[in-house]
N, C-alpha and C positions, 0 to 999 in steps of 0.2 A: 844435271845442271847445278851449280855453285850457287848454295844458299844465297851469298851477296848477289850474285844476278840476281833473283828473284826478288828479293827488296829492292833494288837499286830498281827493276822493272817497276813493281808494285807501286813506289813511291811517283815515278813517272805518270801511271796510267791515271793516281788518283789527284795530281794536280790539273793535268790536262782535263779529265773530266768537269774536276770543281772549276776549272778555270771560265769553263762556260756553263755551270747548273748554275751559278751564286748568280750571274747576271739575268740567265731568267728568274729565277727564286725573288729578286728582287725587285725585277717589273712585274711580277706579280702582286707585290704591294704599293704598287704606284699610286691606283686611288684607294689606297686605305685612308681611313682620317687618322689625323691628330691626335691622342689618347685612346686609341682606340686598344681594346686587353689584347694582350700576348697570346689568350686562349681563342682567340675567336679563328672565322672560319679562313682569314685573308693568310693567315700567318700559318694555319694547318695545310693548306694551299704552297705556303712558299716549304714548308719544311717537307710535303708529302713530293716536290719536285726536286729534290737533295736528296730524299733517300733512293727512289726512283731511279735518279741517274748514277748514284752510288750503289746499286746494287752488281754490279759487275765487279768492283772495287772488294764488295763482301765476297764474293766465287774468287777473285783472284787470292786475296790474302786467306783464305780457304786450302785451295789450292797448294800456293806456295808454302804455307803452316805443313801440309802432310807433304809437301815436296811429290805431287802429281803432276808432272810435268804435263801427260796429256791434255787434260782439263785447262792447266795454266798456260795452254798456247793457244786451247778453243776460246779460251774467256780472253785470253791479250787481242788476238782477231775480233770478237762481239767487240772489245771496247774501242779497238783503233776505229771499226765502224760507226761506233757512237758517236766518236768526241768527231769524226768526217761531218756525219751528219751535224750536231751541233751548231759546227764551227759552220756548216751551210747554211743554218737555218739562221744563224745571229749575221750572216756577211750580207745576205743576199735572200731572205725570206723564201728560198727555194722548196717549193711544197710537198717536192718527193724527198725529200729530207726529214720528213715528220713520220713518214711508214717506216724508214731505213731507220730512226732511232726508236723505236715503237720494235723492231726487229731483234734490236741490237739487246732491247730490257727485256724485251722477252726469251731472247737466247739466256739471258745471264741469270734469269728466276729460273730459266727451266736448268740449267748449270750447279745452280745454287741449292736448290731443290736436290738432286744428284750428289753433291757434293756431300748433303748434310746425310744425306741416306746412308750413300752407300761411302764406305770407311776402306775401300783398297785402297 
């Protein structure tokens, strides 16, 4: 595959992703108060929900860096599944949508994990 696909993909999967983690990330801080510090537990909460759904995002540009194609079409499927799931769970509170994107991060840890290991 053509380096530029792989960014031109890469850049795709990791809008579509953020496009829905920043909207929960930030009902997350809904009842945060007023002043309240940058280190506390509301704001570790909305940033530990960013990297969570970006970790698919880390296996693909992984991936796409060594030009493994294999890998980069298992992890484009985990993520098209995700952002399904997401975009289900923010439309229509759908509750089998929550195991499917729970699936989707755990394929891409266990990807990523793979990814960082082993260097074929």
């Amino acid at each position: 595959m053509n380096k530029l696909i792989y960014w031109i993909i890469w850049t795709l999967v990791v809008i579509t992703i953020n496009i829905g983690a920043f909207p929960i990330a930030l009902f997350s801080l809904f009842a945060t108060q007023e002043g309240t510090s940058i280190f506390s537990i509301d704001y570790l909460i909305a940033f530990s929900i960013i990297l969570v759904a970006n970790v698919l995002s880390i296996q693909l540009f992984i991936a796409a860096r060594r030009q493994n194609q294999k890998r980069f079409i298992i992890g484009l499927v985990a993520a098209v599944i995700q952002v399904i799931a997401i975009m289900l769970f923010m439309n229509t509170s759908f509750t089998a949508s929550i195991p499917l994107a729970g699936l989707s991060v755990l394929t891409g840890i266990v990807l990523l994990v793979r990814s960082i290991i082993k260097k074929d």
